[in-house]
C-alpha positions in Angstrom: -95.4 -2.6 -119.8 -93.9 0.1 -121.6 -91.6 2.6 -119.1 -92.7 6.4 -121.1 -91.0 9.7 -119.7 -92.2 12.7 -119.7 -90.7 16.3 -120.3 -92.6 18.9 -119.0 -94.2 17.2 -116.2 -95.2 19.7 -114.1 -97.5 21.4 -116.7 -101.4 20.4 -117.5 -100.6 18.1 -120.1 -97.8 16.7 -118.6 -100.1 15.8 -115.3 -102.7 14.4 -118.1 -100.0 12.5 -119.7 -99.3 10.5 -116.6 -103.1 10.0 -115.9 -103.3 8.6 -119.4 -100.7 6.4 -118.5 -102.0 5.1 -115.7 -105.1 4.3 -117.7 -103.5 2.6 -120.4 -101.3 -0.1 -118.2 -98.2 1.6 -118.1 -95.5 2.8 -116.7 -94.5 6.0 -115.8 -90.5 6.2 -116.2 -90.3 9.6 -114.5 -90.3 13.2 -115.6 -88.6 16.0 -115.9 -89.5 20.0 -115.9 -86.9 23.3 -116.7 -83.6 22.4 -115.0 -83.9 18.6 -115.5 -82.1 15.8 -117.2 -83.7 14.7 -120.1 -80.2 12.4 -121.1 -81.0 10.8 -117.0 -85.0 10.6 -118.1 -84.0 8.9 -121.2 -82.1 6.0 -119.7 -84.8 5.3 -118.1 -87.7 5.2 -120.5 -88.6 3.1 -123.6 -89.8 6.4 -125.1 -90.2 9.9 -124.6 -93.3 12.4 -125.0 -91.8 16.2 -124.8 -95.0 18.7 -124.0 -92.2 21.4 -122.3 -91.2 24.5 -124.7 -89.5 24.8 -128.2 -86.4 26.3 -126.4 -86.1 23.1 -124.8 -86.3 21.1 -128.0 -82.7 20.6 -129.0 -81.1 19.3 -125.8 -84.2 16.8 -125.7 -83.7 16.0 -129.3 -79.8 15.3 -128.5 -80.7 13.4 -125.6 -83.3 11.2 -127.0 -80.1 10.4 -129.5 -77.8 9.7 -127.5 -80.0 7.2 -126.1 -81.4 5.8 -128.6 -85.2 6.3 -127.3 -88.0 7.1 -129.7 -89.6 11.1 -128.9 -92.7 12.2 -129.5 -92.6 15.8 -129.8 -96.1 18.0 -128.9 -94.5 20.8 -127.8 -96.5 24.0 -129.9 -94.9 26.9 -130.9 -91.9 26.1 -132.9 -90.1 27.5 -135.8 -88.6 26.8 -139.0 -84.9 26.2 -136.7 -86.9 23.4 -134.7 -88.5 21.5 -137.5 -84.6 21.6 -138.9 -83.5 20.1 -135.9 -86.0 17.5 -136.0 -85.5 17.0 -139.5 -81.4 16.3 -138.9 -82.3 14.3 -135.7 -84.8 11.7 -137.6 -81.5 10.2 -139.7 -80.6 8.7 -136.5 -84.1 8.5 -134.3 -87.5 8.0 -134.4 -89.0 11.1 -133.9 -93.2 11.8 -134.3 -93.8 15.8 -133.9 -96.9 16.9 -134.4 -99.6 20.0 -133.4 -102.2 18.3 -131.8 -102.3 14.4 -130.9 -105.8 14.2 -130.6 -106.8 11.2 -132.7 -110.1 13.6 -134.1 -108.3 15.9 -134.8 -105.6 13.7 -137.0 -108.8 12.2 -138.9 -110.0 16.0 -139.5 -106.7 17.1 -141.2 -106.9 14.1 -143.0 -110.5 15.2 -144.1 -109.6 19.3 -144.8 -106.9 17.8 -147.2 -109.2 15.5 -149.1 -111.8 18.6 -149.2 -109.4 20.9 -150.4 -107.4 18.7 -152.8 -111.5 18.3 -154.2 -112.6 22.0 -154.8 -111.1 25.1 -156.5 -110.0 28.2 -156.0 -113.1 29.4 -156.3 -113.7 27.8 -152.6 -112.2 30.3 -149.8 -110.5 28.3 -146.7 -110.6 30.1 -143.6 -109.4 28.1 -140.1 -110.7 29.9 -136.7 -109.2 28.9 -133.6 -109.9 29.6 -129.6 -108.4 28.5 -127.1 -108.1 29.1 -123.2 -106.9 32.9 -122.2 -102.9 31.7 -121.1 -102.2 30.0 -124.2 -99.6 32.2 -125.4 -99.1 31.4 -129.0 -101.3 32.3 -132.5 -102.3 30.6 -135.0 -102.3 27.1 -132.8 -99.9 23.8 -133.6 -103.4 22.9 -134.8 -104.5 25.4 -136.7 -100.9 25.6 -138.5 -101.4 21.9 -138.8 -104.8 22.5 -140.6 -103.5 25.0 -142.5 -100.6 23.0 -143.6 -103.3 19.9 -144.2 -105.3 22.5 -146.4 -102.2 23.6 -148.1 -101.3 20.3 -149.0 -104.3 19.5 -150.8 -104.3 22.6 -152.9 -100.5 21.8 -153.9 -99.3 25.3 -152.9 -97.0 26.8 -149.7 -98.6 27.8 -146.7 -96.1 30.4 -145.7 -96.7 31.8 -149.3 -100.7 31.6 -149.1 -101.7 32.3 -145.4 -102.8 35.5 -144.4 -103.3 36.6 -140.7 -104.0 39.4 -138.4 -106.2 41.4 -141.0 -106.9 44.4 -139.3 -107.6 47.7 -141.0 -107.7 48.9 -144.8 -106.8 45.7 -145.9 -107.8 45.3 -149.7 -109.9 42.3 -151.1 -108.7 38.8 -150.0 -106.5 37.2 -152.4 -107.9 34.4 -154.5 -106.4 31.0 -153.0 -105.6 32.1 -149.8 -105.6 30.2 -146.2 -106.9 32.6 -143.6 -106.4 32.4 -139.6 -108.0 33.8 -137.4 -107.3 33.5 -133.5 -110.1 33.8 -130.1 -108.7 33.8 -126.7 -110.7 33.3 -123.5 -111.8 31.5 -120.3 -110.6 27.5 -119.9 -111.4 26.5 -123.8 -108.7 23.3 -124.2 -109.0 23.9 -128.2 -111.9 24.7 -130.9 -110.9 24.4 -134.2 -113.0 25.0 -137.4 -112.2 25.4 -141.1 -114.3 26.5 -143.3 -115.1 26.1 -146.9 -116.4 29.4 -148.5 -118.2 30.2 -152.3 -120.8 32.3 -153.6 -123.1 30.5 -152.8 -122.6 27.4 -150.1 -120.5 26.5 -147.3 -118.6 23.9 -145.6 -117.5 23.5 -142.3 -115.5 20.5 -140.6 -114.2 20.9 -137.0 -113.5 19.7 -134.2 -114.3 20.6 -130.3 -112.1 19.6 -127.2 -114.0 19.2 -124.3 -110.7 17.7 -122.0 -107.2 17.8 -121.9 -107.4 14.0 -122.1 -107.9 13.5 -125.5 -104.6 14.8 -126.1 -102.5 12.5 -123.3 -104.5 9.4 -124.8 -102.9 10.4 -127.9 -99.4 11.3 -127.1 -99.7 7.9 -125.7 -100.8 5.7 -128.2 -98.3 7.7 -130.2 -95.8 6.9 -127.9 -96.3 3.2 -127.9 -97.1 2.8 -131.5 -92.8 4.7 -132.1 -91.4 2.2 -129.5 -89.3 -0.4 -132.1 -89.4 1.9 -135.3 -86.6 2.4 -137.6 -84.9 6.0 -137.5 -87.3 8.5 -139.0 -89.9 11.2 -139.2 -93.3 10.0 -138.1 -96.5 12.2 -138.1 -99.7 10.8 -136.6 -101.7 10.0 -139.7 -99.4 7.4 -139.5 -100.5 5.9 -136.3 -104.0 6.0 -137.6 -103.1 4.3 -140.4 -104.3 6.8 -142.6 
């Protein structure tokens, strides 16, 4: 059995993480929460699955190091500065970060890039998101991930093409932009949709989270798919084999 820590315990996917654990076979190595010892956690575990905050994300990084035990990273929310630390970290770890570990939602961004690497400009790509009334970032991980996925497949920047919070005199939307736009309310664990827009048809591709569970059961089979790989950046297309 594989030992797999946990950082950010306490929270709701860090109590699904450990259920999903359970369910697979394995073995709960402990976990930690704000004030804990991710180097102790890490001595303990063949890997690690972070769900905590991104302020947390460097001393986990360094700890995961030091021990030389592979991290999944789900934690939402980060900036450019994280995805530099995990970029510097990933010469000397195995490192996965990613916006959503759902396994449906790794086969959609796989199919919003494929759609958008297919149709022009003339096709308008907008990406709606809701999610529970606490979460307390916008756009989602996911939605960014779309985004990036849609990006990627047009062969431009996101940070260059995205436009968000429209509110107001506005002016026309700009030809080849991504546009977010963010719901908030009740218990919703994550609704995504993007959608393909011309003058005269539409495509839609999404995805609908009913439970907290699909996530664990992926952060899991994340987890145990990076136990034994070489130093690197993973991203879970790769899991999938896609």
């Amino acid at each position: 059995m594989a030992r797999i820590g946990i950082i950010g315990s306490k929270g709701r996917m860090g109590h699904a993480i450990a259920q999903a654990i359970a369910d697979a076979g394995e073995d709960l190595a402990g976990g930690i929460d704000v004030g804990g010892d991710p180097l102790a956690l890490a001595k303990q575990s063949d890997v690690l699955v972070d769900f905590s905050s991104p302020g947390a994300l460097e001393a986990n990084l360094d700890a995961a190091m030091e021990s030389g035990v592979p991290l999944v990273v789900g934690t939402t929310g980060l900036e450019e500065r994280h995805h530099f630390l995990v970029d510097s970290a990933s010469h000397d770890l195995a490192v996965l970060q990613t916006g959503n570990t759902s396994l449906g939602v790794t086969l959609l961004a796989h199919l919003v890039r494929e759609a958008a690497s297919r149709l022009g400009e003339d096709w308008d790509i907008e990406i709606v998101e809701t999610h529970h009334r606490n979460k307390v970032d916008a756009p989602s991980g996911t939605a960014l991930l779309l985004g990036e996925a849609a990006a990627g497949g047009r062969g431009i920047d996101l940070a260059e093409s995205s436009e968000r919070g429209r509110d107001g005199i506005t002016g026309a939307r700009r030809q080849g932009a991504i546009g977010f736009a963010s719901l908030r309310g009740g218990s919703v664990p994550g609704d995504h949709a993007v959608h393909f827009l011309s003058d005269n048809e539409r495509i839609a591709l999404s995805h609908l989270a009913e439970n907290r569970m699909i996530f664990a059961k992926g952060a899991v089979k994340a987890a145990l798919w990076l136990i034994g790989k070489p130093a690197g950046r993973y991203t879970m297309p790769e899991v999938l084999g896609l």
